[in-house]
C-alpha positions in Angstrom: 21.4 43.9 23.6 20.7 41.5 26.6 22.2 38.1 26.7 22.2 35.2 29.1 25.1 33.9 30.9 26.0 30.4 31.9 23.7 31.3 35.3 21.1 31.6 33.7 20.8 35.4 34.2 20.4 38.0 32.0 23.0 40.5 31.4 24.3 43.5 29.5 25.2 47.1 29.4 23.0 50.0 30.3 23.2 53.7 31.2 21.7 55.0 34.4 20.7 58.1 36.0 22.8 59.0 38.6 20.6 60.4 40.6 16.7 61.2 40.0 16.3 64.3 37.6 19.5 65.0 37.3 19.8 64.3 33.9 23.4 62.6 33.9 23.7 59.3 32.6 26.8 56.5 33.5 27.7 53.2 31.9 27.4 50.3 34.1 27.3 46.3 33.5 23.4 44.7 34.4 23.3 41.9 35.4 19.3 40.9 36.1 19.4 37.6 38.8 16.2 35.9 39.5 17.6 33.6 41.5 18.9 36.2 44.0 15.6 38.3 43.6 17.5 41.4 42.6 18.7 43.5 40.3 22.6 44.6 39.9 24.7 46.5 38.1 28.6 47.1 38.3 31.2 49.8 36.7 31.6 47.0 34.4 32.1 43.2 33.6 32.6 41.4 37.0 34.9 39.1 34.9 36.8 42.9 33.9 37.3 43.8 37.3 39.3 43.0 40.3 38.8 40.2 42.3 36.1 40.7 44.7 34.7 44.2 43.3 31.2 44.2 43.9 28.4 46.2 43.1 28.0 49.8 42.6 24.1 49.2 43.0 20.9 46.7 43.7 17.2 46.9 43.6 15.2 44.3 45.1 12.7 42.9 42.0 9.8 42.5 44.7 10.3 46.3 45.5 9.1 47.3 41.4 5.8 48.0 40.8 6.4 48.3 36.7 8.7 49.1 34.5 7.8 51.2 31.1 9.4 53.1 28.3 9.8 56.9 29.9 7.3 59.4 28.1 8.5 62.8 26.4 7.6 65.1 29.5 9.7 62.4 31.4 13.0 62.5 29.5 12.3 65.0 25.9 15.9 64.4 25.0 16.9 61.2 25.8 16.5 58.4 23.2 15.9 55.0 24.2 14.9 55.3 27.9 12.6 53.5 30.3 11.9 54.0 33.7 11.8 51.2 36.7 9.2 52.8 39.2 10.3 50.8 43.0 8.7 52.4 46.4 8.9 55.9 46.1 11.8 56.1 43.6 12.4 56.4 40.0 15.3 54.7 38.0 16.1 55.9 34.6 17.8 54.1 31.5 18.7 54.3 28.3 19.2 51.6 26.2 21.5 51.1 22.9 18.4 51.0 20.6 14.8 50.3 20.2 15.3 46.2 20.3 17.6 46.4 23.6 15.3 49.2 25.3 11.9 46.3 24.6 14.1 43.5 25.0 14.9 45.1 29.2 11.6 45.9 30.0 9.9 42.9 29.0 12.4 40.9 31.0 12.1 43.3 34.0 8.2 43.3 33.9 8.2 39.2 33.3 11.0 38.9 36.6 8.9 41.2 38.9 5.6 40.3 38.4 3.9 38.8 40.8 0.7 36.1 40.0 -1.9 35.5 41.9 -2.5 31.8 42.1 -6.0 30.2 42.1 -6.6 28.5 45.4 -6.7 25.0 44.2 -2.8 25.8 42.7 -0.6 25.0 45.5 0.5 21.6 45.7 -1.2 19.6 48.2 -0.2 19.2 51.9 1.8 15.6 52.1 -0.9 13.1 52.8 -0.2 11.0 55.9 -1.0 7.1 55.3 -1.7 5.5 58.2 0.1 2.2 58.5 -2.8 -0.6 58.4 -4.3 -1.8 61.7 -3.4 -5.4 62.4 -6.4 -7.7 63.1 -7.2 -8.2 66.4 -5.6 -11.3 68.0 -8.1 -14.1 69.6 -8.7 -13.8 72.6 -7.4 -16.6 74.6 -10.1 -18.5 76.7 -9.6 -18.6 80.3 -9.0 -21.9 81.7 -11.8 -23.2 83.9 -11.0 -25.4 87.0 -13.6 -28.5 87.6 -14.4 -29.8 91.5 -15.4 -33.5 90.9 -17.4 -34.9 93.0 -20.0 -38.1 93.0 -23.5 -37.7 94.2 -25.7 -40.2 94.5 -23.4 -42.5 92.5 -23.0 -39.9 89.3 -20.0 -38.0 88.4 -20.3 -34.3 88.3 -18.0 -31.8 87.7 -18.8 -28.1 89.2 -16.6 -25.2 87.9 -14.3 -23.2 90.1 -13.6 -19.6 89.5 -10.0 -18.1 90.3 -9.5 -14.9 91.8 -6.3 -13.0 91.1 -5.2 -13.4 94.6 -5.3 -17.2 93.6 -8.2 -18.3 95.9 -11.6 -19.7 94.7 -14.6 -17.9 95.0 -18.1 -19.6 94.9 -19.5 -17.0 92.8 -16.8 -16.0 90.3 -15.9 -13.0 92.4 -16.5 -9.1 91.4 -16.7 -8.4 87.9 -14.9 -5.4 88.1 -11.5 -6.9 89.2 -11.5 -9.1 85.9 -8.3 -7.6 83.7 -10.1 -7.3 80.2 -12.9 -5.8 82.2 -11.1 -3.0 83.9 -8.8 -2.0 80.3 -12.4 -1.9 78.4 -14.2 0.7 81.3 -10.9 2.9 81.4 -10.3 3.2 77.1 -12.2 6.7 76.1 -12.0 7.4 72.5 -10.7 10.5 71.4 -12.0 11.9 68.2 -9.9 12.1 65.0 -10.1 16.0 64.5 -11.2 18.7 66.6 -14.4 20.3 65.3 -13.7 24.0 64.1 -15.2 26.5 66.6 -15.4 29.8 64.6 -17.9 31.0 62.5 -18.0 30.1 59.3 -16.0 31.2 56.3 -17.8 32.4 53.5 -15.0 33.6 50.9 -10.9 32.6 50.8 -8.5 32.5 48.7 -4.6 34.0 47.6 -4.1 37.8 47.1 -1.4 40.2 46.5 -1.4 43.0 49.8 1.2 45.8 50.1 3.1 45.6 53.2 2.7 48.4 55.8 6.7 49.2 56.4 8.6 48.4 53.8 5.8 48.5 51.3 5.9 45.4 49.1 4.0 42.7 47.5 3.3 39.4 49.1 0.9 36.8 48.5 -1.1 36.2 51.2 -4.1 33.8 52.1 -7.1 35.5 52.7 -10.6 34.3 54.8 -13.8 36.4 54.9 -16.4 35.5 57.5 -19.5 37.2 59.2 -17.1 39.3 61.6 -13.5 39.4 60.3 -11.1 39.1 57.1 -8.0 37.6 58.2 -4.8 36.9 56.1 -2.3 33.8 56.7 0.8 33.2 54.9 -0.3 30.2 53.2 -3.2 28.1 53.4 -2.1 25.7 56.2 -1.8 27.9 59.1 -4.1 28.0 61.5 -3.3 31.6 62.9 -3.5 34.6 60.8 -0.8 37.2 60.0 -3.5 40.2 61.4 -7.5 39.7 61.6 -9.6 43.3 60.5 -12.7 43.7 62.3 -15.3 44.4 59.4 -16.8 46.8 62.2 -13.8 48.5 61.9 -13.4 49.0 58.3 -14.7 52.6 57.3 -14.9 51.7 53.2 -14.0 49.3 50.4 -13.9 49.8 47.0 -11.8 49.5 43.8 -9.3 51.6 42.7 -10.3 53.4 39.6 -8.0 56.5 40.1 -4.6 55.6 41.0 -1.9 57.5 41.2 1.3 57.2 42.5 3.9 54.7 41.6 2.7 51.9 44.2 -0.6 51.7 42.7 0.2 50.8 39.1 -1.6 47.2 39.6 -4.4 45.8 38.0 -7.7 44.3 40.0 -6.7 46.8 42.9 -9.0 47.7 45.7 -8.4 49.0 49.1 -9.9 48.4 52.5 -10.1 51.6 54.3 -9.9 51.6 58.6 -9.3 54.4 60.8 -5.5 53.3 61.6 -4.3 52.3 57.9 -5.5 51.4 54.3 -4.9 48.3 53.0 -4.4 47.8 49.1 -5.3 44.2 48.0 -4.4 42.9 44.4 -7.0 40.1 43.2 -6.9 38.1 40.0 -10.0 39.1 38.9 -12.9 41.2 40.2 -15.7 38.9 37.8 -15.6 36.2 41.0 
């Protein structure tokens, strides 16, 4: 029966097929790590062996597709077993007894499986505050030189304008060489964000799609418009992973038969071109 260590990671004995079909099982130590994305097993307790022993063997958890109990025509005469179905290969098991054997494959199908989260689920991009603009200072009048003189027995005083060369002018010289002048004709606003120049997007949101090489299952962000759909990593970038023509794409439909141990996924369709097939896991078709 599984337990959990003071890691956190479930652990116990199993037997395993040694190799596919050959119907001989071994003893070996499990020891199921989330943490580390994997699964290992050993000859036996790590804290039985020698120092630095590691691991007879490892599966990556984003490589399964789904674990089950094995059917009669898969193993008639072995009690207890399960099968872990990862790429293109089959893992067999046997467990002590009916509780251990549902106790594994619940906590293999629960580590491996992978969600598709709504759109609105990440957490948000950090919002930027802008520190507050400081009021604009006064601006400090200019100081006006006066010519006195007396006509015809009264005072008056004429103003003098000051050139930056420091000689007066009868006129109050060029506008253009005044300093507050010249700094408002040379600022240009530039515009807070940069309009988007592509065509609109009419349908995005997070998926599941198989990879081409190494064939697992990533989320990715996905945008439909009027000429492409286009997947991103995440949300915030700006430039997509790959961009499929849709004049390009030959069909798309669900996938009603599957068959295969890569296509045991629910809400699975598949987007059909002439260099590859794309299979795309949704949350739901009733969108």
């Amino acid at each position: 029966m599984p337990y959990v260590d003071r890691q956190n990671r479930i652990c116990g004995f199993l037997d395993i097929e040694e190799n596919e079909t050959c119907g001989k099982f071994l003893r070996r130590y499990f020891i199921l790590d989330t943490q580390a994305n994997c699964l290992l097993w050993y000859m036996d307790n790590p804290q039985n062996l020698a120092l630095g022993s590691g691991a007879v063997g490892s599966l990556q958890l984003t490589y399964i597709s789904k674990v089950s109990v094995a059917t009669p025509k898969q193993k008639p005469k072995v009690p207890f077993c399960f099968v872990i179905n990862a790429l293109s290969q089959r893992y067999f098991l046997q467990a002590s007894d009916q509780k251990d054997l549902q106790d594994w494959v619940e906590a293999l199908n629960r580590a491996s499986k992978i969600t598709v989260p709504k759109s609105g689920s990440l957490p948000p991009a950090t919002e930027i505050t802008k520190p507050p603009i400081a009021p604009q200072t006064q601006e400090k009048k200019p100081q006006v030189a006066y010519k006195t003189e007396i006509i015809g027995g009264v005072v008056v005083h004429t103003p003098i304008s000051v050139n930056q060369n420091g000689g007066e002018g009868a006129d109050g010289g060029d506008v253009a060489t005044h300093p507050l002048l010249r700094r408002s004709q040379s600022y240009i606003p530039t515009s807070a964000s940069k309009p988007s120049t592509g065509p609109p997007v009419l349908k995005s949101g997070y998926c599941v799609k198989q990879g081409n090489v190494r064939k697992s299952w990533k989320r990715r962000y996905f945008a439909l418009d009027d000429f492409t759909i286009s997947y991103f990593k995440c949300e915030q970038d700006k430039e997509p992973l790959r961009s499929i023509l849709l004049k390009d794409v030959l069909k798309t439909h669900e996938c009603l038969v599957k068959s295969g141990d890569l296509l045991m996924r629910d809400n699975l369709f598949e987007i059909i071109t002439s260099s590859r097939t794309f299979y795309i896991q949704v949350k739901s078709f009733l969108v």
